[in-house]
C-alpha positions in Angstrom: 34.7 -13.0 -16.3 32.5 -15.0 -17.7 29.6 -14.7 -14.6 29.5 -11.5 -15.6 28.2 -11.6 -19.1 24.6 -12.8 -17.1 22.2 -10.0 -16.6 20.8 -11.9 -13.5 24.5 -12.4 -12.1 25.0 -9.0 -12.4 21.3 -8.3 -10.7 22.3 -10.1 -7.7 26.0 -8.7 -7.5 24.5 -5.1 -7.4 21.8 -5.6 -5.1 24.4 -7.4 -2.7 26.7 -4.8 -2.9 24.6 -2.1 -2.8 22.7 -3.4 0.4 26.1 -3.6 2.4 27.1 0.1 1.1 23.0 1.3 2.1 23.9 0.1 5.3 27.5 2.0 6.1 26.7 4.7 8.5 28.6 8.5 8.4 27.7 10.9 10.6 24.4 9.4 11.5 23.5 9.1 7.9 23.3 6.3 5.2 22.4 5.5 1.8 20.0 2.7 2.7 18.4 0.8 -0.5 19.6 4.3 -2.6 23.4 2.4 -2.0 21.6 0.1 -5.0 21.2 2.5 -7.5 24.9 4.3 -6.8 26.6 0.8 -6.8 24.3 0.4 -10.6 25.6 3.8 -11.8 29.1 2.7 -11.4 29.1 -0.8 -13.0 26.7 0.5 -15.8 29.3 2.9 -16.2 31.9 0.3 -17.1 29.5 -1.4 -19.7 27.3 -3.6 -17.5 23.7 -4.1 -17.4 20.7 -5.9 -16.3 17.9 -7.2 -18.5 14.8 -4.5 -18.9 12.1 -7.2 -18.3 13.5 -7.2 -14.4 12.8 -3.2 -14.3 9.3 -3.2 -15.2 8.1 -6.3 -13.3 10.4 -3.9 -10.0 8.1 -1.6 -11.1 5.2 -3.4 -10.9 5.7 -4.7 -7.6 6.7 -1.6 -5.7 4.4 0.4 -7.0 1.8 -1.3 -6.5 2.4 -2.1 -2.8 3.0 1.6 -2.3 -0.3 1.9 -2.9 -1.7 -0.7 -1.1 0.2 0.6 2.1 -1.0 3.8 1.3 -4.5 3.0 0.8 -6.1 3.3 4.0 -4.2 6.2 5.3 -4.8 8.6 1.6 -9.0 8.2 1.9 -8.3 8.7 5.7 -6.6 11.4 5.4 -8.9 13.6 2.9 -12.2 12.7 5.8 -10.4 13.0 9.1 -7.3 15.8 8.3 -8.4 16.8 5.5 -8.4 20.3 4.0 -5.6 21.9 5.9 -2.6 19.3 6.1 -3.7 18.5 2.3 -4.0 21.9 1.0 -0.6 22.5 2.8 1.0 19.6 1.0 -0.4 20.5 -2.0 1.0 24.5 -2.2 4.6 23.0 -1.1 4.5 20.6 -4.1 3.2 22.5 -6.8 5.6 25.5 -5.4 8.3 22.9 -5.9 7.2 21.8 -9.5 6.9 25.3 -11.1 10.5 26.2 -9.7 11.4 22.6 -11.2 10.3 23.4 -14.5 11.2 27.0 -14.7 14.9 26.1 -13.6 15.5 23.5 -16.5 13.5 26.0 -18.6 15.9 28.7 -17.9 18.9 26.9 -17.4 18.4 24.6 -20.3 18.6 21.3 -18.6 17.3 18.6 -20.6 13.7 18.1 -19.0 14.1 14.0 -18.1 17.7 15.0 -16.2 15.3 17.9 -14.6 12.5 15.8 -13.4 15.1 13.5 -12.2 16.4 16.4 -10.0 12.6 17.1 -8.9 12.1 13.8 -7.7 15.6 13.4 -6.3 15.4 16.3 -4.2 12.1 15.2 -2.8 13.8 11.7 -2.3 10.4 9.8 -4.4 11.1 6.4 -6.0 7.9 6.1 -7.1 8.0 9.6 -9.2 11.1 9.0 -10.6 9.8 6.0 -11.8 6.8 7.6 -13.3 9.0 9.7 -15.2 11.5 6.4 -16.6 8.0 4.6 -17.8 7.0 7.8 -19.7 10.3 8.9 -21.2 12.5 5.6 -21.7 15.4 8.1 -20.8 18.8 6.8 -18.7 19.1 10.9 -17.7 15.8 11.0 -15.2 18.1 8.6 -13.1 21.3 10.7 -13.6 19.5 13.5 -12.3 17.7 12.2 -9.2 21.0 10.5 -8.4 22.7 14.1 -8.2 19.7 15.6 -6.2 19.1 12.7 -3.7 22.2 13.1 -1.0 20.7 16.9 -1.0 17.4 15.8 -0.1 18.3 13.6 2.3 21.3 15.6 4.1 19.5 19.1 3.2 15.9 17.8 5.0 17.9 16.1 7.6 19.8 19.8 8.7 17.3 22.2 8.0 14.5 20.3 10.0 17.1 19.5 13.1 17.7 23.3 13.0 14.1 25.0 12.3 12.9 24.8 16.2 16.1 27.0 16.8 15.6 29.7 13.7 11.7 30.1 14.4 12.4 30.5 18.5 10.5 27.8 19.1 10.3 25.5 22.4 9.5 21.9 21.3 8.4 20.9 24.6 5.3 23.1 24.9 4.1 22.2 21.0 4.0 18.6 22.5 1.5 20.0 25.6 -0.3 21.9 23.0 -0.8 18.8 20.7 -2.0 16.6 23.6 -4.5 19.1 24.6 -5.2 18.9 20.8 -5.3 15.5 20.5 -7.4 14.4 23.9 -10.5 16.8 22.5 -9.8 15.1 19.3 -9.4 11.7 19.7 -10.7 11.3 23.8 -9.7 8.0 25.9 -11.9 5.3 26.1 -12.2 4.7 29.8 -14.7 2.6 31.3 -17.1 3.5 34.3 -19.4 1.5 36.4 -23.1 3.7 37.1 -25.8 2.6 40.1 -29.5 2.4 38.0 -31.8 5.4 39.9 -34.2 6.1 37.3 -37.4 4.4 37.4 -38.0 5.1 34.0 -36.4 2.5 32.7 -36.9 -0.2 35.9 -37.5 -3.5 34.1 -36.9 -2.6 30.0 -34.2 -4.6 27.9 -31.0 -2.4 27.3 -32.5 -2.6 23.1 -35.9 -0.7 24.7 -33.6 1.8 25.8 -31.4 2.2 23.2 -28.5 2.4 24.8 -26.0 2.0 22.7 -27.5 4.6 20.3 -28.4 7.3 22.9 -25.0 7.0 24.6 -22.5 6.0 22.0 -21.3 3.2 25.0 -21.1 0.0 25.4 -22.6 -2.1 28.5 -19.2 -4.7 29.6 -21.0 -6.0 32.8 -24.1 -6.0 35.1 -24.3 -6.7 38.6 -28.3 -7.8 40.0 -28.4 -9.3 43.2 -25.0 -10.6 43.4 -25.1 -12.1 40.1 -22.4 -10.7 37.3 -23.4 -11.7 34.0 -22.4 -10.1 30.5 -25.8 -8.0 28.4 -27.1 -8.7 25.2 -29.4 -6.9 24.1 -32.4 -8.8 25.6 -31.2 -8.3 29.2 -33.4 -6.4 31.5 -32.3 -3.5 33.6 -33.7 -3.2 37.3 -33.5 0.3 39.6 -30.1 -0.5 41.8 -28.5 -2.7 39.7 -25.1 -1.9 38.8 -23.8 -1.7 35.6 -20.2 -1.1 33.7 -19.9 1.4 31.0 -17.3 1.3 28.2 -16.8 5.1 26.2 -15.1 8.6 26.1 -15.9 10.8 28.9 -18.3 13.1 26.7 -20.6 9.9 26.2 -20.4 8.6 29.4 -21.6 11.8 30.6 -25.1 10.7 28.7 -25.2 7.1 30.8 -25.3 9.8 33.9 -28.5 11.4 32.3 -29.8 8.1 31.6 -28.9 5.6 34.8 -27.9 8.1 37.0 -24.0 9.0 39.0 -21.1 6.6 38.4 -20.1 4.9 41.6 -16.9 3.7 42.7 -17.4 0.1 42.6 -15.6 -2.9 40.3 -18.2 -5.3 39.4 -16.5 -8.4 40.4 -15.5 -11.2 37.4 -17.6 -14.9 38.6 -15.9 -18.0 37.6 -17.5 -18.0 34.0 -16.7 -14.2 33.1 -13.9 -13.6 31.0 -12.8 -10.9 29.1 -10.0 -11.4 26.3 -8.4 -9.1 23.5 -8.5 -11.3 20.1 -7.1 -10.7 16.6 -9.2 -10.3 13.9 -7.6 -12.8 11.2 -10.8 -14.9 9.7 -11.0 -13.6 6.3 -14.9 -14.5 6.1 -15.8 -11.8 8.6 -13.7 -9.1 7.1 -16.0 -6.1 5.9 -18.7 -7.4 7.9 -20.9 -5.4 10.2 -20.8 -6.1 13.7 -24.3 -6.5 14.1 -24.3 -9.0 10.8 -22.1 -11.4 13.1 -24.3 -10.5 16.3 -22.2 -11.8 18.9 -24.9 -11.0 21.3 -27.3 -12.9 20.3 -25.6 -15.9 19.2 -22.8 -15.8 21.7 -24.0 -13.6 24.8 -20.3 -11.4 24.2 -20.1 -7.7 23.7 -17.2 -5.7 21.8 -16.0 -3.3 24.0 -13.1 -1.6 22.5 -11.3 -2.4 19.1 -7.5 -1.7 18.3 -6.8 -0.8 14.9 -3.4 0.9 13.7 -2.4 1.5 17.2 -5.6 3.5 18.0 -8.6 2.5 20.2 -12.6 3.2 19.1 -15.5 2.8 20.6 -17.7 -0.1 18.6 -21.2 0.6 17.6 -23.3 -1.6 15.3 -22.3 0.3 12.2 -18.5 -0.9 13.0 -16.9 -2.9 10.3 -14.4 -6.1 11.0 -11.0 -5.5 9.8 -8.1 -7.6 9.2 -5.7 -7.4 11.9 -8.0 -5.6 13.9 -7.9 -6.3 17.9 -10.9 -6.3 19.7 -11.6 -7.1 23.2 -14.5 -9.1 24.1 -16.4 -9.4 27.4 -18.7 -13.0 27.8 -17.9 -16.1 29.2 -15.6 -18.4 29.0 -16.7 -20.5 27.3 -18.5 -18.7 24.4 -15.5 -16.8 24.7 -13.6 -19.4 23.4 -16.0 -20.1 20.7 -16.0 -16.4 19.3 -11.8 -16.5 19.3 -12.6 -19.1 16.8 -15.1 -17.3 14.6 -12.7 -14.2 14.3 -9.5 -16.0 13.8 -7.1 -15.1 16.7 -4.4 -16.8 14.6 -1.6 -14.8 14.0 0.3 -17.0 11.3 -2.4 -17.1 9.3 -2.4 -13.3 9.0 0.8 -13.3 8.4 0.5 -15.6 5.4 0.8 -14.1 2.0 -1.7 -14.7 -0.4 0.0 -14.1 -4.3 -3.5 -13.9 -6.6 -4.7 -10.6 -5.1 -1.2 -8.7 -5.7 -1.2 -10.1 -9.6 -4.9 -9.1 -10.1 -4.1 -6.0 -8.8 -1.0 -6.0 -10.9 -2.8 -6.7 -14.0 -6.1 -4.1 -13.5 -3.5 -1.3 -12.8 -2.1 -2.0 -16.1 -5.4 -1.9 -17.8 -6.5 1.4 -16.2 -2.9 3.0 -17.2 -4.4 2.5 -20.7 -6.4 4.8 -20.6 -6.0 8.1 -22.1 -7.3 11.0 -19.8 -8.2 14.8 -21.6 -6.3 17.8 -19.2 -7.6 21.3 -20.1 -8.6 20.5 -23.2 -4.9 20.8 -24.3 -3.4 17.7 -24.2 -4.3 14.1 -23.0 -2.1 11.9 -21.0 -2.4 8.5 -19.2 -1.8 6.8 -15.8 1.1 4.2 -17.4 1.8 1.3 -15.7 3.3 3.3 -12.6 0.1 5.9 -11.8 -2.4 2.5 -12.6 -0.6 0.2 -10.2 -0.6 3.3 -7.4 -4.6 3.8 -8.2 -5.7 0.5 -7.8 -3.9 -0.2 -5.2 -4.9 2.7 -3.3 -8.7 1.7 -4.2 -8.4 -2.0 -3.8 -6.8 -1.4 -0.3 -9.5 0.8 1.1 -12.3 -1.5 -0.5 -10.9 -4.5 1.5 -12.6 -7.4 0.4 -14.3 -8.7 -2.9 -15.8 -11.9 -2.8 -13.3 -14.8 -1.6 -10.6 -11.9 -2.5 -8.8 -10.0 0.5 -7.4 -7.1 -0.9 -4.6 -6.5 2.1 -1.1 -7.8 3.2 0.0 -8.2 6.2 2.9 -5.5 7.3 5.6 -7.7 6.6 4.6 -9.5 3.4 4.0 -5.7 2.1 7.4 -4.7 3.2 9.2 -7.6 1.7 7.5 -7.6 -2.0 7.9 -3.7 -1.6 11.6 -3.7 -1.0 12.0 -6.7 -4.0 10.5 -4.7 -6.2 12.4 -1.6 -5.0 15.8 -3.5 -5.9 14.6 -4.9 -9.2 13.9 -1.4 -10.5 17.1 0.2 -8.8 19.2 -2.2 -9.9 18.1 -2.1 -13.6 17.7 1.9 -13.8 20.8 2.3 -12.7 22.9 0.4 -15.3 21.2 2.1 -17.7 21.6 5.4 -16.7 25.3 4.6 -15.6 26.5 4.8 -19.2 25.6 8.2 -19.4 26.9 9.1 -16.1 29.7 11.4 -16.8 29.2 13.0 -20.2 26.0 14.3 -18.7 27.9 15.5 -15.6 30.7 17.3 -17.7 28.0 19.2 -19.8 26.3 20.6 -17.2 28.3 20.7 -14.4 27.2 22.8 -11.6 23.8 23.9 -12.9 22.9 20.3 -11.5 23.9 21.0 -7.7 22.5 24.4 -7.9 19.1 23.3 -8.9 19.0 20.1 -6.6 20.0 22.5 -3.9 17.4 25.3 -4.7 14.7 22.0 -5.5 15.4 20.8 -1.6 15.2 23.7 0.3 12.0 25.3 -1.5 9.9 22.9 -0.2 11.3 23.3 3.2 10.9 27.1 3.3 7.1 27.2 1.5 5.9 24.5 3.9 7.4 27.4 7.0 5.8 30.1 5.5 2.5 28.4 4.6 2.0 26.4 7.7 3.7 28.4 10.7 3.5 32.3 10.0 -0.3 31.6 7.7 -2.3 28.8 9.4 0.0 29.1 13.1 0.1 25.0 13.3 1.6 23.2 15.6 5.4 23.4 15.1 6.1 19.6 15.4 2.9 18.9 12.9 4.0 21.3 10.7 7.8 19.4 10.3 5.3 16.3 10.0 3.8 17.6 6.9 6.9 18.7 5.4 9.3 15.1 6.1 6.0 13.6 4.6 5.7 15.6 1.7 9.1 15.3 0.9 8.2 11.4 1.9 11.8 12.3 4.1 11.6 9.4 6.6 15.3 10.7 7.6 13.8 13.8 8.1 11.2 12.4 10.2 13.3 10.2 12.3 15.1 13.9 13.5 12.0 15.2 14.8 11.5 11.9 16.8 15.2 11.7 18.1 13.8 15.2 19.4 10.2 15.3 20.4 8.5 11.8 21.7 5.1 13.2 20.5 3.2 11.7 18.0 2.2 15.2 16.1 4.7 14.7 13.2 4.2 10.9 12.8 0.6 11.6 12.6 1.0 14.4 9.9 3.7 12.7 8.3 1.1 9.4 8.2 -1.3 11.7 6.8 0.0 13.4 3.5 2.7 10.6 2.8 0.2 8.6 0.8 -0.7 12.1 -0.6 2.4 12.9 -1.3 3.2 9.6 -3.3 0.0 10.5 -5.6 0.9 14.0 -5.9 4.8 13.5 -6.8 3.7 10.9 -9.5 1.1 13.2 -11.3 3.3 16.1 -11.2 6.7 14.3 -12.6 4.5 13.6 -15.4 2.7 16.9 -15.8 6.1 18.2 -16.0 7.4 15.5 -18.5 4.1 16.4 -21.1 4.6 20.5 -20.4 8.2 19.8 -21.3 7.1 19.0 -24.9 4.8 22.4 -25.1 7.2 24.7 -24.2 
């Protein structure tokens, strides 16, 4: 046909097709956007293809919105979680890479078909297509191809199974990980306190510091019948009453300070208000709360902000961030004034602005340039793939620079993400589909063997590391494995089992990890392959 002589005809067949087959369903499992590269294998096979310009510009694109998902999450990670769920990620992987490189060492698999294998069994897009951008070779694909229904049906089995080999009860690791979690990450609860001390009878709440003695935040005061909202200017009288926003620990202080909490709501007057808004002006974003001062200029305290699904405690040292929610105490009609100063518009969050993606784009390229000395052995660089995952990670974390927002909203991410997914899926594959089965028949069943050994290793260290070394939590520990196997099959068993948030937590902590980790290792591999 003649259609079918046009790359970009052929681009939009396979992505089609591949989508539908991604979405059949067998036994609870499915090839999802991996149904792209199988459906690419096959008609590259028979002598089609799609253009290479459409696989590095995929590239590009999903790369570089990895990292800019990532982002936040990675630098989180090393401060909050830290050593142990790192350190734990980082033994299963490099475990995982010297049995990858012994095995096609050993077994004499050619080293772009092994690193395919590698990053096939740990189901990673994003290291396989380190390895394509380094080596130009149609097996990497072959190889991951082989090793990807093994990681995905291997992690799915073996994690649905481990509570049952190690004897464990699921339902007690979720009590222990709330009692974990609650000293942690503690409630913030809000308290209303009777003034006794005459101490501080007649000085400003800023006189007294409260904020910075307490860590809380004063919501309302009640003098004489009248409920108003503080600033800092407001003056505190013996018997007033006054309501406290914090965790329990700090709360505790406002007893030291006012004296006992009572059992009394402060009522709302007519004027009072207090309203949960979304942080979408882009002009605040990175700013300190007290730069904006709603206080002073408005009479409106912050007394809780949403971010990622988790609520803190503001102080002045808290940052606006975009898509934050944060609910605001004042009256009404300040109230509405302040909804218009941080945005409260959720279209316009949603809206998808193009030049920081391509800037990004473009310095990522720049800093793959660059050539980086390892032991004193050998240099290698970043490439286009490990520069687009850098600064994204960096520009994502950094926020804001100048007039340029370095974020996307959830759903603009997703969708440039998942284009750029097919793109590169759909070109890989007809390339590496003309080389499909001579590469099967000459190695045959050395390829399943190592995909099978390359899936559960990872599996087996992170049990031996995590449970029987450090004794973590059982549902954590399956956390930091799906992650580091960036298995989200794997981590959709543990939540068809347990309704605890310990494995998405873990898994959210050494995914973005992972994605780094996967990359620099496909091509530490790919450079050792050429010493040895």
């Amino acid at each position: 046909m003649d259609l079918l002589s046009h790359g970009y005809i052929i681009l939009i067949l396979i992505v089609a097709a591949g989508i539908i087959l991604g979405r059949i369903k067998l036994f609870g499992f499915s090839l999802d956007v991996s149904g792209v590269l199988f459906i690419a294998l096959v008609l590259g096979h028979f002598g089609y293809y799609v253009p290479d310009d459409f696989l590095e510009l995929g590239l590009l694109l999903f790369i570089f919105t990895i990292g800019m998902q990532a982002g936040p999450g990675f630098f989180d990670a090393f401060r909050k979680h830290g050593r142990q769920l790192i350190l734990i990620s980082f033994i299963i992987m490099t475990t995982t890479a010297i049995a990858a490189f012994f095995l096609n060492h050993f077994l004499e698999i050619d080293p772009d078909l092994g690193i395919g294998i590698f990053t096939g069994a740990l189901t990673s897009t994003p290291g396989l297509a380190a390895v394509i951008e380094s080596s130009q070779s149609p097996l990497a694909p072959i190889g991951y191809g082989v090793a990807y229904p093994f990681g995905i049906i291997g992690v799915i089995l073996i994690i649905g199974l481990l509570p049952r080999i190690l004897k464990i009860d699921l339902k007690k690791e979720e009590d222990n990980f709330i009692k974990s979690v609650k000293e942690d990450f503690p409630d913030v609860i809000g308290r209303t306190f009777k003034v006794v001390n005459p101490n501080i009878d007649g000085k400003t709440l800023e006189e007294i510091e409260l904020s910075k003695i307490t860590g809380c935040v004063a919501t309302r005061i009640l003098h004489k019948d009248n409920a108003y909202s503080p600033n800092a200017a407001s003056i505190v009288y013996k018997g007033d009453l006054i309501r406290m926003v914090g965790t329990e620990k700090n709360l505790k202080k406002v007893v030291l300070l006012f004296g006992a909490p009572v059992d009394v709501d402060i009522p709302l007057s007519k004027e009072y208000d207090i309203r949960w808004i979304l942080i979408s002006n882009k002009k605040i974003v990175n700013k300190h709360y007290r730069e904006v001062n709603l206080s002073s200029f408005y009479n409106a305290r912050i007394a809780k902000i949403k971010r990622s699904g988790v609520e803190i405690t503001p102080d002045a040292n808290s940052c606006f961030k975009l898509g934050d929610r944060v609910l605001v105490a004042g009256e009404k009609n300040n109230l509405d004034n302040v909804s218009q100063l941080l945005g409260n518009d959720s279209k316009k969050l949603s809206e998808t602005d193009l030049l920081p993606i391509f800037l990004g784009i473009l310095g990522g390229i720049l800093i793959g340039k660059i050539q980086i000395p390892l032991f004193g052995l050998f240099t290698i660089n970043l490439g286009n793939t490990g520069g687009a995952l850098i600064t994204g990670l960096i520009l994502s974390k950094i926020g804001k620079t100048g007039p340029v927002i370095w974020s996307l909203s959830g759903s603009a991410n997703q969708l440039i993400k998942q284009l750029g997914l097919l793109l590169f899926l759909a070109t890989i594959g007809t390339q590496a589909g003309a080389e499909l089965i001579d590469t099967i028949q000459q190695y045959g069943i050395k390829l399943i063997w190592v995909a099978v050994i390359l899936t559960i290793l990872p599996i087996l260290t992170g049990v031996i590391v995590g449970h029987y070394i450090y004794k973590i939590n059982l549902l954590t520990l399956m956390g930091i494995i799906t992650g580091t196997m960036t298995s989200t099959p794997g981590l959709g068993i543990i939540q068809a089992k347990s309704s605890s948030n310990a494995a998405p937590i873990a898994y959210a902590s050494v995914y973005p990890i992972a994605l780094v980790l996967v990359i620099i290792f496909s091509q530490l591999l790919l450079t050792l392959s050429n010493y040895f």
